[in-house]
C-alpha positions as semicolon CSV with decimal commas, in nm:
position;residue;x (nm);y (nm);z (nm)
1;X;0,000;0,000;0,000
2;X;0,300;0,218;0,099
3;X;0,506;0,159;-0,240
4;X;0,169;0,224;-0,461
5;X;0,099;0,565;-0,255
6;X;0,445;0,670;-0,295
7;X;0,437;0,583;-0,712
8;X;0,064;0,714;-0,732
9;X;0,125;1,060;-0,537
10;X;0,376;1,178;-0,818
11;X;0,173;1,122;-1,043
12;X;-0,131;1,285;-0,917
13;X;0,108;1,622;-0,843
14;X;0,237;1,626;-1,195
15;X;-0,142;1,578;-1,357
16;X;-0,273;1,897;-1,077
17;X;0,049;2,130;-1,180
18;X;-0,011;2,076;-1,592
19;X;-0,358;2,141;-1,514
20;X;-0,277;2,494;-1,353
21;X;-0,013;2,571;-1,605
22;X;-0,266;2,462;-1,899
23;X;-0,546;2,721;-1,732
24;X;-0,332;2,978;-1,652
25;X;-0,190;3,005;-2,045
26;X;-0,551;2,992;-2,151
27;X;-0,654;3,281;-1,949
28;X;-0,352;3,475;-2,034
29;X;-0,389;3,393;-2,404
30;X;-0,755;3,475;-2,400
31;X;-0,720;3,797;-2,169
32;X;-0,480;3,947;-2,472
């Protein structure tokens, strides 16, 4: 249970931060 947290977690981090990144250039690109 530990080992698939640990390998899942990363995962889950790197999917949330695209996700910002992807909205934020949206909003910027739509704004101008």
């Amino acid at each position: 249970f530990f080992f698939f947290f640990f390998f899942f977690f990363p995962f889950f981090f790197f999917f949330f931060f695209f996700f910002f990144f992807f909205f934020f250039f949206f909003f910027f690109f739509f704004k101008k």
